[in-house]
N, C-alpha and C positions, 0 to 999 in steps of 0.2 A: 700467165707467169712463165718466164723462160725457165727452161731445165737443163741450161748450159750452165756449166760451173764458171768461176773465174778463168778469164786466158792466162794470166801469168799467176804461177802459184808463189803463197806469199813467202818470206824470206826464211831461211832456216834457222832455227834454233843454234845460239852457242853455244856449246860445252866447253868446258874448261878439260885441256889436255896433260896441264899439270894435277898434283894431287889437291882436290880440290877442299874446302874448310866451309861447312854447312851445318844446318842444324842435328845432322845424324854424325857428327865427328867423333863421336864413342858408340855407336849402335851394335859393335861388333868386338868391341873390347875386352880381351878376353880369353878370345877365339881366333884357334890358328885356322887358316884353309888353305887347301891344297887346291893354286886353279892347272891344270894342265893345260897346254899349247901357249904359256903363259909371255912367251917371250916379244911376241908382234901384234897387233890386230885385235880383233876383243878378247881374245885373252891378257893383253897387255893393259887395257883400258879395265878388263874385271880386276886386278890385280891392285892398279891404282886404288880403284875405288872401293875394294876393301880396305887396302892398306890406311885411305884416307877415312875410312870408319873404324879404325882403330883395331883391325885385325892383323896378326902377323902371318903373313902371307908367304904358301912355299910355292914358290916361283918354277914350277917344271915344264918342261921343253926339251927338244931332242937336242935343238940347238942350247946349249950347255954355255957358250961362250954370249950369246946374246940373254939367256937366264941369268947370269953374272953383271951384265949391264943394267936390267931391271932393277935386281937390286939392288947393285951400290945407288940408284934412281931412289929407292923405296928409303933404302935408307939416311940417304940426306934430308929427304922430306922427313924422320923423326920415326922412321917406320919398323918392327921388326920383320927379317925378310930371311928367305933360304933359296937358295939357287939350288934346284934338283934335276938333273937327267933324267926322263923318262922317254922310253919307246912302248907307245900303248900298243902295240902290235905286240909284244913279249908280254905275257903274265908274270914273267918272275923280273922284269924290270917295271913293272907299275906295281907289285907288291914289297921292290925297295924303295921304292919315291914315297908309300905310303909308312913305310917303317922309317925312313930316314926323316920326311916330317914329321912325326909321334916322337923320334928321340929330338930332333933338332925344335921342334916349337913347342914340345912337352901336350903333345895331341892333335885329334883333329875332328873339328868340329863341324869346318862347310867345305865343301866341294864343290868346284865350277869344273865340270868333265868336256872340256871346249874342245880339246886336238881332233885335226881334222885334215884332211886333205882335198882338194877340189876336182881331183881324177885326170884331167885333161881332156882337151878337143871335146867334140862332139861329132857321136859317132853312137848310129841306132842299133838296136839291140843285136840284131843278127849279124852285125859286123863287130862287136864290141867284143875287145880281149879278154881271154880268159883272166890273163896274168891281171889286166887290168880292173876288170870287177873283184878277184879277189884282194889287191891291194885296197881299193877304196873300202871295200867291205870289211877285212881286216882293221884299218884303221879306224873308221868310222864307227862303224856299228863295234865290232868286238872290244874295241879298245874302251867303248862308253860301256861295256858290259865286266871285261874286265877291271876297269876302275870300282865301278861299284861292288865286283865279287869283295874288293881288297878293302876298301873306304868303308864299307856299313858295319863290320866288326867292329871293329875300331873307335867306331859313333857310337853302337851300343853298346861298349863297355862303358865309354864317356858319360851314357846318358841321353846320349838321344843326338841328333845334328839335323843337316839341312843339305840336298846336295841340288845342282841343278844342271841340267845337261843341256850343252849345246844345237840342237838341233837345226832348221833348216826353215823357212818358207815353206820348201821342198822337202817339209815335213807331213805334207797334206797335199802340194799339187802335185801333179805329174809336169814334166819338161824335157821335150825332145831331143835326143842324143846324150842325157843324164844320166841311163837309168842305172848306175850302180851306183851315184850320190842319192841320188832318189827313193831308192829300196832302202837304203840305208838311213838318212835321216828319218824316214818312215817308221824304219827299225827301232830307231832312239826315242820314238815319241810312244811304241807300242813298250818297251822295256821301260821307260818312267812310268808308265800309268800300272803297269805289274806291279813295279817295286813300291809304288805310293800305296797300293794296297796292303803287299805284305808288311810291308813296315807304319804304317800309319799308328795302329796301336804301339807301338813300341818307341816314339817319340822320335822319328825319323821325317821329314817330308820331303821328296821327292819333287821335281817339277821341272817342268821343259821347257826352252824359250825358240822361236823360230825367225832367225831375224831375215828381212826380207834382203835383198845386196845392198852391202855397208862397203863405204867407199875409205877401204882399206889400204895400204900402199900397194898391194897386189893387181887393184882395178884401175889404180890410179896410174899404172902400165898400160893397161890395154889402149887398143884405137880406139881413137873418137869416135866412132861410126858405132860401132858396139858399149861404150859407156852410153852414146846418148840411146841407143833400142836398151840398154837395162833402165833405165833412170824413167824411158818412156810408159814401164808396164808398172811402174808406182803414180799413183796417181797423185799423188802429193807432190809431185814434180820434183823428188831427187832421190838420189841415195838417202842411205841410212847411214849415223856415225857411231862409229865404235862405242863411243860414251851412252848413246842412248840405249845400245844394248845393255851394257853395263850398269843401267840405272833400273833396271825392271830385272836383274838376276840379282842387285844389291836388294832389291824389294823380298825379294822370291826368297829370299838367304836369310832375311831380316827375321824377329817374332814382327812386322806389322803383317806380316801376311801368315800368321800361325794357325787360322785355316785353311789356307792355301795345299791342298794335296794333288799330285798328279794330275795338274795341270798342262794344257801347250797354250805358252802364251807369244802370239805373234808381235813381231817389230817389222813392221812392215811397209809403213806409209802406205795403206788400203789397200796395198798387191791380192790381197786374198778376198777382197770385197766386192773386186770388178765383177 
């Protein structure tokens, strides 16, 4: 029996990039969420895809002007939507994005804590800048901590909610010249499974998603040379697409997954299997 896999791996999955009309088209109806980093990339695609389950969705991003385009997007599709600025780096600017969604969507039920930043270059630890690790650290990690300082009140007064954080591949592996995304999406995956404890009784679920590189407009810059060595360490033979993360955090969000607690669940096309 050969133990070679297929040479050409098979065709990828289409997602639909508009808001798309399924059998969960009210699964969420009801329910406002706040996704942060909402404006581009899977925060843009988690945003649809609540909106298109019938949640009214607050659209936050640093980027304020491209938050604004979402919406008016969100709401031609029949959606209701709120454009909010947030700087997860400031506590007292992600504790008005949370008060400004509660007065503008009358609550808040799910949270998608996506914002994130990718650090730059690649560069090993004993060379690696201070200023540098604490910005990504900052962002990353405190930012997914202060959202949640602000968001869980607010859920328990409601009654319970659903939040899910963004984390990383690089949620679980190490990756050379990384290491202050590294330590930090680590971070994000050690703080959901905290928070899925302390809150479990209290009708809140917590849960992490690590998607493996999704071929965002950001990658879809880079050289050729380096899209095809990321694409090469999925074994699936490609990127990942924004939608398909967004299809396993609308799961994560939903009640079908109402025992789902503090969880990491990877998107990865087998990166973590090798």
């Amino acid at each position: 029996m050969s133990t070679t896999g297929p040479t050409t791996p098979p065709p990828p999955t289409t997602f639909p990039t508009t808001l798309p009309v399924d059998d969960y088209a009210h699964e969420f109806s009801g329910r406002a969420a706040l996704v942060t980093g909402a404006a581009s990339g899977i925060g843009l695609a988690v945003a649809r895809r609540l909106a298109a389950g019938g949640a009214a969705v607050a659209v936050a991003d640093f980027n304020e002007e491209g938050a604004r385009e979402v919406v008016a997007e969100l709401r031609a599709a029949g959606a209701e939507a709120l454009a909010v600025r947030i700087d997860v780096t400031e506590p007292d600017s992600v504790a008005a994005a949370v008060d400004a969604t509660v007065e503008g969507l009358g609550g808040l039920h799910l949270a998608v804590n996506n914002a994130g930043i990718a650090g730059g270059g690649s560069v090993p630890i004993g060379e690696y800048p201070i200023d540098g690790w604490r910005r990504v650290l900052s962002t990353n990690l405190d930012g997914v901590f202060y959202s949640m300082h602000f968001e869980i009140p607010v859920m328990l007064a409601a009654g319970g909610g659903a939040i899910v954080n963004m984390s990383s591949i690089l949620g679980s592996n190490g990756f050379a010249g990384s290491a202050a995304y590294v330590a930090a999406k680590h971070g994000v995956v050690g703080l959901t499974k905290s928070a899925a404890i302390e809150y479990a009784a209290r009708g809140i679920r917590v849960n992490a998603v690590g998607p493996g590189f999704i071929d965002t407009p950001l990658l879809s810059q880079t050289d050729v040379t380096i899209r095809e060595a990321l694409v090469a360490l999925h074994p699936a033979g490609r990127l990942g697409t924004a939608e398909e993360v967004a299809e396993v955090t609308a799961f994560l969000l939903s009640d079908r997954a109402s025992f789902v607690h503090g969880s990491y669940h990877l998107v990865d096309g087998a990166y973590a299997a090798r």
